[in-house]
matplotlib code that plots the C-alpha trace (Angstrom):
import matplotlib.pyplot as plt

x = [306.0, 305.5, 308.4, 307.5, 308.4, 310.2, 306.6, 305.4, 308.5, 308.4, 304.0, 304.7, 307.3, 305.2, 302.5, 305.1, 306.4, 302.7, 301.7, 304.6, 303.9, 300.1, 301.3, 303.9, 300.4, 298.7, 300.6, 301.4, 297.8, 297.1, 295.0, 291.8, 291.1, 288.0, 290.4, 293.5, 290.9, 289.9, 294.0, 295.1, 292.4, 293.8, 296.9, 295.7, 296.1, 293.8, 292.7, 291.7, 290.9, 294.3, 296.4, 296.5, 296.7, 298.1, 297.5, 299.7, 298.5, 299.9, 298.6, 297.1, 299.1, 302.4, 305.7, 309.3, 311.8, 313.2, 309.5, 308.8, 312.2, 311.8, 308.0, 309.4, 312.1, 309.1, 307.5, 310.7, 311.6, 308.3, 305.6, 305.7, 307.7, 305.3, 302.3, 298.5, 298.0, 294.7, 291.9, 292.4, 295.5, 297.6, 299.3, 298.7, 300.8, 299.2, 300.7, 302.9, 303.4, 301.8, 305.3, 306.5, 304.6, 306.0, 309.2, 307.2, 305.8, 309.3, 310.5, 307.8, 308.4, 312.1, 310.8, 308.3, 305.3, 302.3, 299.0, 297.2, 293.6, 293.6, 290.7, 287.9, 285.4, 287.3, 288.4, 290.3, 292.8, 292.1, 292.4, 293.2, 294.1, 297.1, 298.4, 297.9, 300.4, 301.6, 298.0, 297.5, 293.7, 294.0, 292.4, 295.1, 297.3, 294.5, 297.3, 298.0, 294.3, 294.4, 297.6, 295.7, 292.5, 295.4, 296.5, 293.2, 291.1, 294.6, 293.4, 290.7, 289.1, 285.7, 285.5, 287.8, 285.0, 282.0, 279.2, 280.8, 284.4, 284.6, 286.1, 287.0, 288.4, 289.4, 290.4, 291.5, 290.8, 288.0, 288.3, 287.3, 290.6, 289.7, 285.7, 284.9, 281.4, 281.4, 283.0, 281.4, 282.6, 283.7, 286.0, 286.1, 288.6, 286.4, 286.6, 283.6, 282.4, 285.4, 287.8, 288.4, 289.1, 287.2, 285.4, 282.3, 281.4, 279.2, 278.2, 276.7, 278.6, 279.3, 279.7, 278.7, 275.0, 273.6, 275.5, 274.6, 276.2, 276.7, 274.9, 276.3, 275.8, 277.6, 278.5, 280.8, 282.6, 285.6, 288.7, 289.3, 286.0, 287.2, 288.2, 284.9, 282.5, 284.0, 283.4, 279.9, 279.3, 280.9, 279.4, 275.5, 276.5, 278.4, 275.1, 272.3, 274.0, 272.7, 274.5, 272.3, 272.7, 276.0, 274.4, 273.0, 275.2, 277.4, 276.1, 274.9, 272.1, 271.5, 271.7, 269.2, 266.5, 266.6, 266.8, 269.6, 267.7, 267.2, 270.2, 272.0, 270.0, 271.2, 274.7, 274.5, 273.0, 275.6, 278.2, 276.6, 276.9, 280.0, 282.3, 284.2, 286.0, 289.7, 289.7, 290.5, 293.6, 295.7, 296.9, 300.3, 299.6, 298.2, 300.6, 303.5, 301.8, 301.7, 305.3, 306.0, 304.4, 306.4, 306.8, 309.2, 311.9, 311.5, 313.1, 315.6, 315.5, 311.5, 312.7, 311.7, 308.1, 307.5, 310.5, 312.0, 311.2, 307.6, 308.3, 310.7, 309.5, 305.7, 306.2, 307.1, 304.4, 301.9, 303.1, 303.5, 299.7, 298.7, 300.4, 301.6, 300.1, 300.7, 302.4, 301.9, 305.2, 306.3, 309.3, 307.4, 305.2, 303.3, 304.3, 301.7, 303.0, 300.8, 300.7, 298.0, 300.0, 298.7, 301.8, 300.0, 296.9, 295.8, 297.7, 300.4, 304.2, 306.8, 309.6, 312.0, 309.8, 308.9, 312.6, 313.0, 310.6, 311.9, 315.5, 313.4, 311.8, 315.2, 316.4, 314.2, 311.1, 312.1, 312.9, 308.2, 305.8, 302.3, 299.5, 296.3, 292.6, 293.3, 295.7, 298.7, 301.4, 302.5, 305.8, 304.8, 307.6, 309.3, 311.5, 310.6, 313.7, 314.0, 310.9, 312.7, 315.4, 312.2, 310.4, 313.0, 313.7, 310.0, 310.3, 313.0, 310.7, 307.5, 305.8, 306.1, 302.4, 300.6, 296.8, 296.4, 292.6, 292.2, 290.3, 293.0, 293.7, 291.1, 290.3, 290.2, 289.4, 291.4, 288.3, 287.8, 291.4, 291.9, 289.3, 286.7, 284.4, 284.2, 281.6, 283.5, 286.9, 287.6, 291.6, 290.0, 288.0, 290.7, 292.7, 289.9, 289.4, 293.2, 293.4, 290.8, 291.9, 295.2, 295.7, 296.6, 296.6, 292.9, 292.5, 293.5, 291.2, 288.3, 289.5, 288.9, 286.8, 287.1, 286.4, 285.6, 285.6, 284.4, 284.4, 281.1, 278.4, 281.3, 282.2, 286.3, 286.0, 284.3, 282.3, 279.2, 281.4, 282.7, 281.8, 281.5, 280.9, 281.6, 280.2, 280.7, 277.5, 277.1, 274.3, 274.3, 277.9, 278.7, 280.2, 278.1, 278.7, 276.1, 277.1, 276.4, 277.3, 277.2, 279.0, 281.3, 283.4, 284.1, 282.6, 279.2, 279.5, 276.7, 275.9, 276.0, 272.2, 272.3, 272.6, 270.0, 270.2, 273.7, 276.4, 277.9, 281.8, 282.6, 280.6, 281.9, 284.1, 281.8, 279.6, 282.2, 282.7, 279.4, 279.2, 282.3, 280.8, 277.3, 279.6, 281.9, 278.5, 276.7, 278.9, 280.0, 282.9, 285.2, 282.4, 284.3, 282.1, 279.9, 279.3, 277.8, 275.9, 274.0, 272.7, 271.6, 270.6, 271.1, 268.3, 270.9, 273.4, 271.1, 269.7, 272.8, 274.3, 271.3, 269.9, 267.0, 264.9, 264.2]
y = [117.8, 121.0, 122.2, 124.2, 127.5, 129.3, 130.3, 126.6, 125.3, 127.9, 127.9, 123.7, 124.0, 126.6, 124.1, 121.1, 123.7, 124.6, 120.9, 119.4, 122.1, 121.4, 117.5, 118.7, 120.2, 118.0, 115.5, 118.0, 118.0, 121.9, 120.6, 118.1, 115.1, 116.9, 119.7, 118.1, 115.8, 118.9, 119.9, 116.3, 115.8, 118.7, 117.3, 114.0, 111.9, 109.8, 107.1, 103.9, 100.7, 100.1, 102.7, 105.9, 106.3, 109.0, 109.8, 112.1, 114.0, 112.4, 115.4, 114.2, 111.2, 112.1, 111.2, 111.8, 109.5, 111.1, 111.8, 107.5, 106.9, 109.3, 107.5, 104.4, 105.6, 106.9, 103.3, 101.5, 104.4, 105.0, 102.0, 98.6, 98.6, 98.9, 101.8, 101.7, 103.4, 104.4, 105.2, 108.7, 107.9, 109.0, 106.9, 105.5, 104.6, 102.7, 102.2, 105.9, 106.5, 109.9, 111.3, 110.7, 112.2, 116.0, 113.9, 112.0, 115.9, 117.3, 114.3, 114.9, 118.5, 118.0, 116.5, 118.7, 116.9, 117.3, 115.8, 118.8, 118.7, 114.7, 114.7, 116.8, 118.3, 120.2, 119.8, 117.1, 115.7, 116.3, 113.5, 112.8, 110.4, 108.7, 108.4, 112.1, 113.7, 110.2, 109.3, 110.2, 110.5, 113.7, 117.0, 118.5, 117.9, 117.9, 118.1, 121.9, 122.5, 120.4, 121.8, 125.2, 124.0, 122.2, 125.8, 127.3, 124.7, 124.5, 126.1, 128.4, 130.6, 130.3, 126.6, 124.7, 123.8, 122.6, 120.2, 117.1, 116.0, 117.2, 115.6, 116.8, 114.7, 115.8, 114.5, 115.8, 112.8, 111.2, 107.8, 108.7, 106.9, 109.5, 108.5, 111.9, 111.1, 109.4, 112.7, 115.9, 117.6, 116.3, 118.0, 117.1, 119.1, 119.6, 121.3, 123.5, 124.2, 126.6, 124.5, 126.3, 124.3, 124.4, 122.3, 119.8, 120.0, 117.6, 118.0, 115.5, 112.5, 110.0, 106.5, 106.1, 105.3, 106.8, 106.4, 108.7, 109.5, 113.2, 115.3, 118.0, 121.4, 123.0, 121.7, 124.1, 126.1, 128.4, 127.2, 131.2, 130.5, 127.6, 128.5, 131.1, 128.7, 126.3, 129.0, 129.7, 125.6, 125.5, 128.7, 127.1, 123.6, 125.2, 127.4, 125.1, 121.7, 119.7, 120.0, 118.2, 115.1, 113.1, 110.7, 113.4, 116.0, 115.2, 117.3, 114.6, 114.8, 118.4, 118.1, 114.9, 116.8, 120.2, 118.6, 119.3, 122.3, 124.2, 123.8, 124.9, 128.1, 128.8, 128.2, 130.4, 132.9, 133.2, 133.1, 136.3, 138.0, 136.8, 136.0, 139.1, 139.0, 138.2, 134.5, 134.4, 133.7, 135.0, 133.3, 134.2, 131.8, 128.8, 129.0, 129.0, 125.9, 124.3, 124.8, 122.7, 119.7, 119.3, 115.9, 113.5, 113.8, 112.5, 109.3, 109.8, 106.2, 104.9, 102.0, 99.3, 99.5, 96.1, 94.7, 92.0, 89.8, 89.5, 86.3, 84.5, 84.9, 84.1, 85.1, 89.3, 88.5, 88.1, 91.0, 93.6, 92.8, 93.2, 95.6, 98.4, 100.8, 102.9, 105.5, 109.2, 108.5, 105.5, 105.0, 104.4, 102.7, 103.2, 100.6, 99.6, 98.6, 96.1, 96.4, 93.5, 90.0, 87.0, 88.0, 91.5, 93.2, 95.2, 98.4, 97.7, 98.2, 98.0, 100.5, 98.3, 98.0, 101.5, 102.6, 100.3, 101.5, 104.8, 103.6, 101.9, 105.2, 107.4, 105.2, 104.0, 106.3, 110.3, 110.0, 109.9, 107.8, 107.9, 106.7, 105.3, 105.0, 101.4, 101.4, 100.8, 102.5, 103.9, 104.5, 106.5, 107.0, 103.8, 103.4, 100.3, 99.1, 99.4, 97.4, 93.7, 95.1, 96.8, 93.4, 91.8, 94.6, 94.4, 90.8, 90.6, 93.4, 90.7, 94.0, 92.3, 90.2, 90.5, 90.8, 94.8, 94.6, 91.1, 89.5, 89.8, 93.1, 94.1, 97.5, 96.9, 99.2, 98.1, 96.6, 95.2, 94.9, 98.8, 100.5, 101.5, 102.3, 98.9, 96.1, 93.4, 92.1, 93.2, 91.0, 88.1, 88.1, 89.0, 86.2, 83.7, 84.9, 85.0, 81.2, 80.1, 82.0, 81.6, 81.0, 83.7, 82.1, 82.1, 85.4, 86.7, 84.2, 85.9, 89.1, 92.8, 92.4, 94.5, 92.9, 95.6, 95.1, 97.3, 96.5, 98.8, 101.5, 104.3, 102.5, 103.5, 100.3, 101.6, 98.4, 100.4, 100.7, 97.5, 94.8, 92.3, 94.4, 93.4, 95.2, 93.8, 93.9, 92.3, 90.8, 89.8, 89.7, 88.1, 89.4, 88.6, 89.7, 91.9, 91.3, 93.6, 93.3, 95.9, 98.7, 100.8, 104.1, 105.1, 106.7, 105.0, 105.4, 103.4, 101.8, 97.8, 96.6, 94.1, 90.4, 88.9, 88.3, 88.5, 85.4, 84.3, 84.9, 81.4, 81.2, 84.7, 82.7, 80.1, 82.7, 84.4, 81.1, 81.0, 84.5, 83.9, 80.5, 82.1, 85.1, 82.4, 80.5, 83.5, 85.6, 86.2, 86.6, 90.1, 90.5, 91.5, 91.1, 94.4, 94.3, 90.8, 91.8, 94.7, 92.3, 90.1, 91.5, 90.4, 87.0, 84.5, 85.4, 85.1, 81.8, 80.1, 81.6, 80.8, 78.0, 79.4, 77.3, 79.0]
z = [-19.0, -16.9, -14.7, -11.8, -11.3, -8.2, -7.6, -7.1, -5.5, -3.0, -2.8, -1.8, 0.5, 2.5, 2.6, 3.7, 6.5, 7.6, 7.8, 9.9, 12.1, 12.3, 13.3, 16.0, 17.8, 17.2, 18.6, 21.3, 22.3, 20.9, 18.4, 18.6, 16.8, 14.8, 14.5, 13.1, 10.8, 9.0, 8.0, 7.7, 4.8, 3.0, 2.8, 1.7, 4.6, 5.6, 8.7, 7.4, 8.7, 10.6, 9.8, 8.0, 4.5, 2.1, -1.3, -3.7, -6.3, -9.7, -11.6, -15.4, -14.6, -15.7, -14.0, -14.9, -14.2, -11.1, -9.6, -10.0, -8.6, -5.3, -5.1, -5.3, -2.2, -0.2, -0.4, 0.8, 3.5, 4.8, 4.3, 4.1, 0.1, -2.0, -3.3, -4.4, -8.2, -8.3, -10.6, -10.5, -11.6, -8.1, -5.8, -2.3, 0.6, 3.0, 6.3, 7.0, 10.5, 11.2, 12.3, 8.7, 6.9, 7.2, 5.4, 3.2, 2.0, 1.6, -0.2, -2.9, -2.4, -3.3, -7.0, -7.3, -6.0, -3.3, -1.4, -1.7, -3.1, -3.6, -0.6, 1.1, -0.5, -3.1, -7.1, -7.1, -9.6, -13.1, -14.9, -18.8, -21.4, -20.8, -23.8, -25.0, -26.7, -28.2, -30.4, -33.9, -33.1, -31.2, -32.0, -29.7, -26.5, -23.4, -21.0, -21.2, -20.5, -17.7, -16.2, -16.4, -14.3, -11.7, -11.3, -11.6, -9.2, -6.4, -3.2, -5.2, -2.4, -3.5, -4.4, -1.4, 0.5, -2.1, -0.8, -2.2, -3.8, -7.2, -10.7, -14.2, -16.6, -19.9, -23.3, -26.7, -28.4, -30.6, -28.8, -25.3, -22.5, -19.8, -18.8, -19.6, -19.5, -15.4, -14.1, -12.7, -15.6, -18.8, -21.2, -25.0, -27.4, -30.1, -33.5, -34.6, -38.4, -39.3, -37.9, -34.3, -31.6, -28.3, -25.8, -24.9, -22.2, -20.4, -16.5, -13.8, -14.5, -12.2, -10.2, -7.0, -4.9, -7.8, -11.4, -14.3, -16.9, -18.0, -20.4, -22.8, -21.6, -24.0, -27.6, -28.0, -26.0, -27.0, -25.3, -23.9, -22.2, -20.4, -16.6, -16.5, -17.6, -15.2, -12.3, -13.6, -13.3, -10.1, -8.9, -9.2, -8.0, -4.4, -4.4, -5.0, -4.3, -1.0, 1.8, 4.4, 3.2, 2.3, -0.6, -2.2, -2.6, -5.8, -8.5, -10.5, -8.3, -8.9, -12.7, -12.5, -9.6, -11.6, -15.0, -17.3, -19.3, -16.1, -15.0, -18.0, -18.0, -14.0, -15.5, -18.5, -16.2, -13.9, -17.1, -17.9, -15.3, -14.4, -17.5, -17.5, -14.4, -14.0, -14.4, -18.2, -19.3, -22.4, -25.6, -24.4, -21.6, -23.1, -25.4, -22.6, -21.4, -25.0, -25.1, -21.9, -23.5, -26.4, -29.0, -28.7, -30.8, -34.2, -35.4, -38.5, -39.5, -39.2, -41.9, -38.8, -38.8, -36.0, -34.0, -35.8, -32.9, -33.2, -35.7, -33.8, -29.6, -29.5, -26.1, -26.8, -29.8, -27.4, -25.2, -27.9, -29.4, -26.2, -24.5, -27.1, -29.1, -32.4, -31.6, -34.0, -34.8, -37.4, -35.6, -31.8, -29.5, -26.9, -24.1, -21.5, -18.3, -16.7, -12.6, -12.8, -12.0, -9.6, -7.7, -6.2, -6.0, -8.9, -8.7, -6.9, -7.7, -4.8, -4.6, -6.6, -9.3, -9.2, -9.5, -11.9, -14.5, -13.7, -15.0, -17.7, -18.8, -18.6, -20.9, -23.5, -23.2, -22.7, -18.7, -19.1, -17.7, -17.1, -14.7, -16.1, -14.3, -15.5, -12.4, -14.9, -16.4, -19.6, -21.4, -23.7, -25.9, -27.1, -30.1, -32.0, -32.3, -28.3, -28.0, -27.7, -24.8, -23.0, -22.9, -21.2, -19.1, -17.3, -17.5, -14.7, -12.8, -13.7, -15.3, -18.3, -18.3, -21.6, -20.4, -21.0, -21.6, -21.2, -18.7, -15.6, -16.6, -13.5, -11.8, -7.9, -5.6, -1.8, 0.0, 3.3, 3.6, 3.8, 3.6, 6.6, 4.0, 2.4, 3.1, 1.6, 0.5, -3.4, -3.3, -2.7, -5.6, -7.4, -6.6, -7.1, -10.6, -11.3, -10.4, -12.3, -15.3, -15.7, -19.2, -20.5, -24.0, -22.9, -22.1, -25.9, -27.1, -25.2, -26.4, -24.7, -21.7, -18.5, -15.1, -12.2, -8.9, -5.7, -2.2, -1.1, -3.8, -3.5, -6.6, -6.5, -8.7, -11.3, -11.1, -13.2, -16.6, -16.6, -19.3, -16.1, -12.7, -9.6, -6.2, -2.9, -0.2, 3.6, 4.5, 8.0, 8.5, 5.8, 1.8, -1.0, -4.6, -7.0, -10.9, -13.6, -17.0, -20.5, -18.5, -20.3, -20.2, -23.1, -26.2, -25.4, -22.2, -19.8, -16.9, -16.8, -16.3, -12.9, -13.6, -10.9, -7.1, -5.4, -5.4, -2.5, -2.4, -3.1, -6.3, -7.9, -10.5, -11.3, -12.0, -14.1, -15.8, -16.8, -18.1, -20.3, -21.6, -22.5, -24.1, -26.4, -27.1, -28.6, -30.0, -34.0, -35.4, -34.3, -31.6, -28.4, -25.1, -25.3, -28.4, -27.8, -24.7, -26.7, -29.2, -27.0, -24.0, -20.6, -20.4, -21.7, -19.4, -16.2, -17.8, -17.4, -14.3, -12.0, -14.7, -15.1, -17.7, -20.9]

ax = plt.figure().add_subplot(projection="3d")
ax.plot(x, y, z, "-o")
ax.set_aspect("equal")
plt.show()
């Protein structure tokens, strides 16, 4: 993983120093509440329903040991135990006093970690496959490219204060894990006819009001082009994107109002004229990059191919079809860490647990872990024959629950419970679909389905890509439930199509019962839920959730 330099270590602690003493006047009164809003959001603190909240920038998702250990410390020092991973694959802490956080800041600061960028109308995290680097299906290592925009986009002059918040996501491989295609930018290593690698790169993407899902604006783009067709994109959307109104200022609403031809010709444009300047980079220093992401050691002895365990514990069976993945080395795995139990809300992981996957991941998986927009985490580097002692590790931690992309593997946004944003409760819902599908033995029968929940149309629950969506509304004081179903985020990207007229919060799982039942009573053999829903369309499943005669 990258290592900071003196440079960084000494550019983070300046901006730790400048923010404590921003809170000492405000606090002091020298500062006003408008004021003190403006430099509190650029540090990633936020007010929220009761208290303030802060998020930290996990950049690309990837965590050493120490940096999950000192998180984990921060939750038990300064909240209430526990933090939030989120879909952008950071971390929140959601009750900080405000005096704490200047030592929440150095804390981070001492392993090499921030707040900066992760809110306001900026670029924001850049986000990328978690398993890169691990896959046998990549074209190459994203995370070096996105370590160059996180240096490239952090505190750029030009483009710190855009119309709207601002999201690339990136992925080197051909089986899309980053949503490339529901960002503002999306970044695809590619390879052209003579074998050169370089870029996709697809603009307008996005959740939200208003979903859409991004269109290629450049099939090919050579990977020295990168950061000055990124300006030239950024340069036309901080120029022509609207600032008068808050719903419509995201650039997918640019790209759809100007169409995407014209819009690629105002980009290509200012490429032109503007390409040449100083924000290129040279071989020598992508290359340095490269060289900061290296493999994992090679195992000698790759004669154990599965863990021996598999055919005597049904139990870790279960768990390691579930929650591991081939690995580009014979003598690996890829572990999932599932932060989805009926024990906490989706995301969550106290400090304990957080400290003790970091012991977890010094000792069997390189000192590395990584965040996923799944709100999970990854060990990325497991030996096989590790795999058993691992299991039983996360057990004791109750990390160890084998649903990763079964049904109560859920995305959940906070809701009512948090955020002042929200029009209704998202944990509730949870809960009420993890009682009445408990079985996990269940669950693998089903298959892969993805269940996403929001609590209001900002969407931080992705609830637009997800086989079953799930979006809260209030109508007269009281939370109802929209459904929509055929979402998805990855290759084929799209947005689910709405299932009828909202459910009252009671009903939400018998309406998911229903939906599961029409799905088992329709579907073919090796179909998995999306597949089913795009042969058969979205009738049957409204017939029998609001039995509506044929």
């Amino acid at each position: 993983m990258y290592h900071y330099t003196e440079h960084d270590k000494a550019f983070v602690q300046a901006r730790v120093d400048e923010f404590s003493d921003q809170v000492a006047r405000y606090e002091q009164g020298k500062l006003d509440e408008d004021e003190f809003k403006q430099l509190r959001l650029r540090n990633g603190l936020y007010y929220q329903r009761h208290a303030y909240m802060l998020r930290v920038a996990i950049p690309y998702g990837v965590l050493s040991a120490d940096q999950l250990h000192q998180l984990g410390h921060i939750a038990d020092t300064y909240d209430k135990g526990y933090g939030h991973f989120t879909t952008r694959q950071n971390i929140q802490y959601n009750w900080p006093e405000l005096q704490d956080v200047p030592k929440i800041l150095q804390d981070l600061a001492d392993v090499d970690m921030h707040a900066i960028q992760t809110s306001g109308n900026c670029i924001r995290n850049t986000t990328t496959d978690p398993l890169a680097g691990a896959v046998a299906d990549e074209i190459e290592d994203p995370r070096p490219w996105c370590e160059l925009i996180r240096q490239w986009s952090t505190l750029h002059p030009e483009f710190n204060w855009l119309p709207r918040k601002f999201k690339i996501a990136v992925t080197g491989s051909k089986n899309d894990r980053a949503a490339v295609q529901v960002h503002d930018i999306g970044l695809r290593l590619v390879k052209n006819e003579n074998d050169e690698t370089g870029f996709e790169v697809l603009v307008g993407g996005g959740l939200g009001r208003t979903p859409h899902i991004g269109s290629v604006i450049n099939s090919f783009l050579p990977s020295a082009d990168l950061l000055t067709y990124l300006n030239a994109i950024l340069r036309v959307y901080n120029q022509y994107g609207r600032r008068d109104n808050l719903y419509k200022a995201r650039i997918k609403i640019l790209v759809n109002a100007m169409g995407i031809g014209a819009f690629k010709d105002a980009v290509e444009t200012e490429w032109a004229n503007s390409k040449h300047e100083d924000d290129s980079f040279t071989t020598e220093q992508i290359d340095a990059l490269k060289a900061q992401f290296p493999s994992a050691p090679a195992i000698d002895d790759v004669a154990i191919t599965e863990p021996r365990e598999i055919h005597s514990n049904p139990l870790f069976n279960q768990w390691y079809q579930s929650n591991t993945r081939e690995h580009r080395d014979p003598g690996r795995r890829i572990v999932f860490v599932s932060l989805k139990s009926a024990d906490a809300p989706a995301g969550d992981a106290t400090g304990a647990q957080m400290q003790a996957v970091a012991k977890i991941a010094a000792q069997y998986s390189e000192s590395e872990i990584r965040t996923t927009h799944e709100q999970n985490l990854v060990l990325p580097h497991v030996k096989i024959s590790q795999l058993y002692e691992l299991w039983r590790a996360l057990g004791k931690q109750k990390l160890a629950t084998a649903n990763i992309g079964k049904l109560s593997d859920m995305i959940v946004c906070p809701g009512l419970d948090f955020c002042s944003l929200a029009n209704a409760g998202t944990h509730t819902i949870y809960d009420q679909i993890n009682t009445r599908f408990d079985d996990i033995d269940y669950q693998h029968e089903l298959g892969d389905i993805s269940i996403k929940i929001s609590g209001c149309m900002n969407a931080c629950g992705h609830h637009h890509v997800g086989d079953i969506g799930i979006l809260g509304v209030e109508k007269g004081g009281v939370e109802w439930y929209q459904l929509t179903l055929g979402g998805h985020a990855g290759n084929k990207a799209a947005i689910g199509k709405r299932l009828g007229k909202a459910i009252p919060k009671e009903g939400v799982a018998d309406a998911i019962e229903k939906i599961l039942a029409t799905f088992i009573e329709y579907r073919s053999e090796e179909e998995n839920f999306n597949t089913t829903f795009e042969r058969i369309g979205v009738e049957p499943f409204k017939e029998h959730v609001y039995a509506i005669a044929a």
